[in-house]
N, C-alpha and C positions, 0 to 999 in steps of 0.2 A: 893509666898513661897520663902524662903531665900536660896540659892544654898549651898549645903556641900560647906566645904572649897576647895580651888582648891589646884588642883597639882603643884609642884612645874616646870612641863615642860607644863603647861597650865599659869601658871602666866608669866612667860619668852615667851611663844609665841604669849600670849597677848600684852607683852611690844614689843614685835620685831615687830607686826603686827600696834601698834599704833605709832609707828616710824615713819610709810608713813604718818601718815596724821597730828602728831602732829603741832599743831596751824594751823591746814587747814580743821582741820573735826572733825564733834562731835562724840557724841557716838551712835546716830543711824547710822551713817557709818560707825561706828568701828564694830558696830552691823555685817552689812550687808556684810561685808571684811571677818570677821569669818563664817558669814553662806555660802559664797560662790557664793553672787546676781550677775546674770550677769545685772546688772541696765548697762545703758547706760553711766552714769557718772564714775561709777566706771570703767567701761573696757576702757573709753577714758584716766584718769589718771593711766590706768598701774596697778591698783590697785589689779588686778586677779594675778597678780606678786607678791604679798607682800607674806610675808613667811606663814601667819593664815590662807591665803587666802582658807574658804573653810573646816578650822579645826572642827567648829561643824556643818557640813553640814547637820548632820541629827536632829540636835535642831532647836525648835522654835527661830523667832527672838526673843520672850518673856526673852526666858529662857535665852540665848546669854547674853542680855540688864540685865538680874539679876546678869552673871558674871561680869560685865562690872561694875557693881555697887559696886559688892563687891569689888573688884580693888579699887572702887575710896573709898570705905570706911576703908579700910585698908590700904588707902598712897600708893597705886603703884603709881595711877593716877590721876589728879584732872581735873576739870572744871575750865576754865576762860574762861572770857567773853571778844571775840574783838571784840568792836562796840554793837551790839545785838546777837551777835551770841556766847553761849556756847559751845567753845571748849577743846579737850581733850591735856592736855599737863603731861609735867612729874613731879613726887616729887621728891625728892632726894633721897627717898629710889628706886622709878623706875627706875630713872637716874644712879643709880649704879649698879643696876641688868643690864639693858639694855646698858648700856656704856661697860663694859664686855664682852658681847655678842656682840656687833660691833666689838669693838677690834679683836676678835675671827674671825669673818666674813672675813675681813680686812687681817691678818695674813695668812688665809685660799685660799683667791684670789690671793694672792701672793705666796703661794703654785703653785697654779694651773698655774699660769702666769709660774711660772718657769718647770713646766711639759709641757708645751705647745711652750717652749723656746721662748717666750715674751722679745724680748729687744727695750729698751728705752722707755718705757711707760711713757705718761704724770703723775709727780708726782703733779701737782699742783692741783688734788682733794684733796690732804692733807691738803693741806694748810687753816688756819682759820677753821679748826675743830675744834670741842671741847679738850682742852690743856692737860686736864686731859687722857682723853682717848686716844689722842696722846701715852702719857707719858705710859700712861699701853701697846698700840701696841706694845712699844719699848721693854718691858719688858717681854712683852708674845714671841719675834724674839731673845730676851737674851736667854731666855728658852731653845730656837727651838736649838742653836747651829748648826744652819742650814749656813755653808758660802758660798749659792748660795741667800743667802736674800743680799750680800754687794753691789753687782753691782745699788739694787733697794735703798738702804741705802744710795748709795752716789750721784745716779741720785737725791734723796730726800733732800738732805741736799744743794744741789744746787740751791734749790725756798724757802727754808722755813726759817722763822725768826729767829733771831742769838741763840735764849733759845733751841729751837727745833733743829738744827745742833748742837750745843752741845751736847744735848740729843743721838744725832744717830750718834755724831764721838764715843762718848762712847759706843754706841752697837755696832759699829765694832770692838772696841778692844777689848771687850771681843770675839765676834765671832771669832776675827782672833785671842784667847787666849792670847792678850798682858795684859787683867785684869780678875781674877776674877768675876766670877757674884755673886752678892749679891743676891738672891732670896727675901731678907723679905720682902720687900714690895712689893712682888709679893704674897707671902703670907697673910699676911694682908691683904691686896684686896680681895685675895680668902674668908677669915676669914667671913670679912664684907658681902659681895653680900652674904657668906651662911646665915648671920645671917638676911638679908633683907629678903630674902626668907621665913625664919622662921616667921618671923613678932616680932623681938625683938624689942625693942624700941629706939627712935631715938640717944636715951643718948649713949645706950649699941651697937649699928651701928657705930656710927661715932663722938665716944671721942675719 
């Protein structure tokens, strides 16, 4: 039987949850990360840590494997094949939901670093992320108007490649009010992921 449609904080904590294992696991262990399995494999890779970890605990794995499907039949998430093995990776409409929702993460641990008076942390996790996402962090700490994010802002611009230090001298000056923030294409991002969500179409997402 075909599952109602999901919710829009069941499809986002699907994409969060298939983050951990994207190109490393299929969808019977994407299964098994939302039911909650204490299997042996999954507790060795960390996996009782993922954020789904555990979210339909009180559903069949059957029923799990029917959202999982509906995902992939809707473009959150598809199947590829490395070697013989069917893995789960992302579409471009997942990869916009779930890019967003990193960003977030991201912005958020840098909260917490700075309530926890965190100085010098290794910035070189940033580095060779995905550019995009990069780019929206930066935009999401424009927002914050937050200028205890500039200490982490300039330890960052000290490992990372010349596009990206351009990118985060320009969110100091706005943090430190030397520019206005542009918000629209913080808007528009927003715009987009609501309408991925929706299930609008690729045209009407990302012309």
């Amino acid at each position: 039987m075909a599952p109602n449609p999901l919710t829009h904080k069941e499809i986002k904590t699907i994409l969060a949850t298939a983050d951990w294992i994207i190109a490393r696991g299929g969808r019977t262990q994407l299964a098994k990360i939302l039911k909650g399995s204490k299997e042996k494999k999954l507790l060795e890779r960390d996996l009782d840590k993922s954020p789904g970890y555990g979210f339909y605990n009180s559903e069949k794995l059957d029923d799990i494997t029917s959202k999982i499907n509906w995902m992939i039949q809707r473009d959150f998430l598809k199947l590829e094949k490395f070697g013989r093995l069917p893995l789960i990776v992302f579409t471009d409409r997942g990869w916009l939901i779930q890019s967003s929702q990193y960003a977030d993460k991201l912005v958020r641990e840098w909260e917490e670093w700075i309530g926890e008076g965190k100085k010098d942390p290794d910035m070189t996790y940033l580095k060779d992320r995905d550019r995009q996402m990069i780019l929206l962090m930066l935009e999401k700490i424009k927002a914050s108007g937050n200028k205890a994010f500039i200490p982490y802002l300039q330890l960052w611009e000290e490992i990372d490649y010349r596009k990206v230090r351009a990118a985060i001298r320009e969110t100091v000056k706005v943090l430190e009010g030397k520019v206005p923030f542009d918000d629209s294409m913080l808007k528009n991002r927003e715009e987009r992921t609501q309408k991925a969500l929706e299930g609008f179409s690729e045209y009407e997402i990302f012309r």
